[in-house]
Steps between C-alpha positions, in 0.01 A plus 500: 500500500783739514667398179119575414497831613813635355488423173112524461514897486755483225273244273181715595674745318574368185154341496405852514690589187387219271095592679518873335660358199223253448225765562659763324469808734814619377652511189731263351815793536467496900706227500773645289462773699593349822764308377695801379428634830680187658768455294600920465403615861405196755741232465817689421421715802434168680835347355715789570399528872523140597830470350635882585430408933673162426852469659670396152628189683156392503461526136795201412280210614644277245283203619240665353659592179610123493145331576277749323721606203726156422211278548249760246810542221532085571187459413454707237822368318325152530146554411673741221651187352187226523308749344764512177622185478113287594289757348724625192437872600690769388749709731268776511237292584629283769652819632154667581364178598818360783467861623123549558545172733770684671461879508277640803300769530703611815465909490058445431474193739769342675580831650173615613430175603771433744518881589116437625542235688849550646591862461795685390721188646293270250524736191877586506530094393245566233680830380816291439313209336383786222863583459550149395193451293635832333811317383321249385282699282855643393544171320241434381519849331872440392345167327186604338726818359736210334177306377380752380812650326371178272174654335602890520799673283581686840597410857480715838795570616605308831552837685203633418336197639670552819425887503156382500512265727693787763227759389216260640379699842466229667883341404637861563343563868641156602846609385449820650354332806826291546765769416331707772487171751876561426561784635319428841336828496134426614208705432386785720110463700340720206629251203475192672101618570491599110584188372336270743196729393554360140589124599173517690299567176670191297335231634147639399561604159755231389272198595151691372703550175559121498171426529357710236736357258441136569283343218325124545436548085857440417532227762207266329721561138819359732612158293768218671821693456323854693380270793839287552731809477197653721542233708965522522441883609223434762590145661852406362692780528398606824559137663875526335565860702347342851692212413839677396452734805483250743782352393689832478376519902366844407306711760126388528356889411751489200376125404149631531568779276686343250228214460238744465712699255533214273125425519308771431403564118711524181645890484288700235827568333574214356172547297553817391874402401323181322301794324808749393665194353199343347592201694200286610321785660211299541647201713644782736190621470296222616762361759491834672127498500493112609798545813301838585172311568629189659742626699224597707442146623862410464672789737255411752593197466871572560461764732277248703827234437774783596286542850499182582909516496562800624236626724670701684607710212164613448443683820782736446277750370 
C-alpha cells in the first residue's frame, strides 16, 4: 500500500493527459507546447541545479556508468547484430530498431519519475542516466549520418553533429551543471528557491505531456518485431541493469534508479532521428507508442520488484 501510494499520483497524472487528449478539450498543439516548455525551461533548470549543489565527487559513480551504460551499449551491440544478420535488415534499419529497445525516455519520465517519488537524491541518478542515453543517441546519429551518406550526394559534417548535440538545452545545462559542481561554489537562498520553483513544476507538465501523446491506435497496428523489441526495452533490458548492478554491489537508491531508468519508454528521439534519416520512422514510431502504454503495467511491476529488495530505500524521501 505504500509502493501504492507513491507512484499512484504520478500514473494519475498521465492518465490525466491521455483523458483530455481523448476528449479533446484542448488542442492537439498543447502537447507540443508543454514539451518545449520541458525541454527549454523545466528540465534544464532541473538538470543544472541537481548537478550544480552536487559535490563533483558525487558525480564519478562509475558503478553506475558501468551497470546502466555497459550493459545498454551491450545490448544494443547484440540486438543490433540479430536484427542484421536473422532478419537481413539494413544498417540503418537495425540501427533505429537495437536503439528504440535501448534508448529511454530519461529527461520526460525516468526523471520525473524518480524525482517524485524520491526527490532531488532520486533524480540526480536519473540526470546522469540522460547523459548516457545522450551518447547513445550520439551514435546512433554518427550511424544513420553514414547510412545515409548512401542515398544523398551530401553528408553532415561530424562537427556539426556534435555542435548540435552541445546546443541541445538540456545536454548544455548538464555540462554547465557539472562544470559549476566543479568549482564547489553553491547557490545562494534566492537561486536555490528559483530553481527548486522550476523543478517543482516538472513533474506536472512532463508526465501530463506523456499522457496526451500516448496513442492505443498505433499500438493495435503493432506487428511481432514492435512487440518483441517492445518487450527487450520494457522487461529485458531492465532485468540486465538490476542484474548487472547487483553484481557491481551498487548502492540500492542508485540500483533503483538505474532499473527504472532503463525501463521507462523508448526516448522520442530516436523517432524523430528515424524521421530526419528516413529510417523506419514508423517502427520507432510504433515501439515508442507500444513501451509508452505498457510500461504502465510494467514499471509498476518493477517498482513493486525494486521494493521488495530494497525497502528501505524507499523511505528516504
Amino acid at each position: 500500500m505504500e509502493l501504492i501510494n507513491l507512484i499512484a499520483p504520478v500514473f494519475a497524472v498521465i492518465l490525466t493527459g491521455y483523458v483530455f487528449s481523448w476528449t479533446k478539450l484542448l488542442s492537439e498543439d498543447t502537447s507540443s507546447a508543454l514539451v518545449q516548455f520541458a525541454v527549454y525551461v523545466l528540465i534544464p533548470a532541473i538538470m543544472f541545479y541537481l548537478i550544480g549543489q552536487e559535490k563533483f565527487e558525487n558525480l564519478l559513480n562509475y558503478g553506475f556508468y558501468l551497470s546502466y551504460g555497459g550493459t545498454l551499449l551491450l545490448l544494443f551491440a547484440v540486438l543490433f547484430v540479430c536484427l542484421k544478420t536473422a532478419l537481413k535488415l539494413q544498417v540503418g534499419s537495425a540501427t533505429v530498431a537495437a536503439f528504440a529497445a535501448v534508448a529511454s525516455n530519461t529527461a520526460l519520465v525516468a526523471l520525473p519519475v524518480l524525482h517524485a517519488i524520491f526527490g532531488s537524491k532520486g533524480a540526480l541518478p536519473a540526470v546522469l542516466a540522460n547523459l548516457v542515453v545522450a551518447i547513445l543517441l550520439l551514435v546512433m546519429t554518427t550511424v544513420l549520418e553514414s547510412s545515409a551518406g548512401q542515398k544523398a550526394n551530401a553528408k553532415t559534417p561530424i562537427y556539426r553533429i556534435l555542435l548540435n548535440v552541445l546546443k541541445n538545452p538540456i545536454i548544455a545545462a548538464t555540462l554547465l551543471g557539472v562544470a559549476y559542481s566543479f568549482t564547489g561554489i553553491g547557490f545562494s537562498d534566492a537561486v536555490s528557491d528559483y530553481l527548486e520553483l522550476l523543478s517543482q513544476a516538472l513533474a506536472a507538465v512532463a508526465l501530463f505531456a506523456i499522457g496526451f501523446t500516448t496513442s492505443v491506435r498505433t499500438i493495435v497496428q503493432t506487428g511481432p518485431m514492435i512487440l518483441s523489441l517492445t518487450l527487450v526495452k520494457l522487461m529485458i533490458a531492465p532485468g540486465l541493469v538490476l542484474l548487472a548492478a547487483h553484481i557491481i554491489g551498487l548502492d540500492p537508491l542508485w540500483t533503483i534508479a538505474a532499473t527504472i531508468s532503463s525501463a521507462v519508454p523508448t526516448a522520442k528521439n530516436v523517432f524523430l532521428l528515424a524521421k530526419h534519416y528516413d529510417q523506419e520512422p514508423q517502427l520507432a514510431a510504433h515501439i515508442v507508442s507500444a513501451t509508452s502504454l505498457l510500461s504502465v503495467g510494467t514499471l509498476i511491476m518493477w517498482l513493486f520488484v525494486l521494493h521488495h529488495l530494497y525497502p528501505i530505500a524507499f523511505q528516504l524521501n
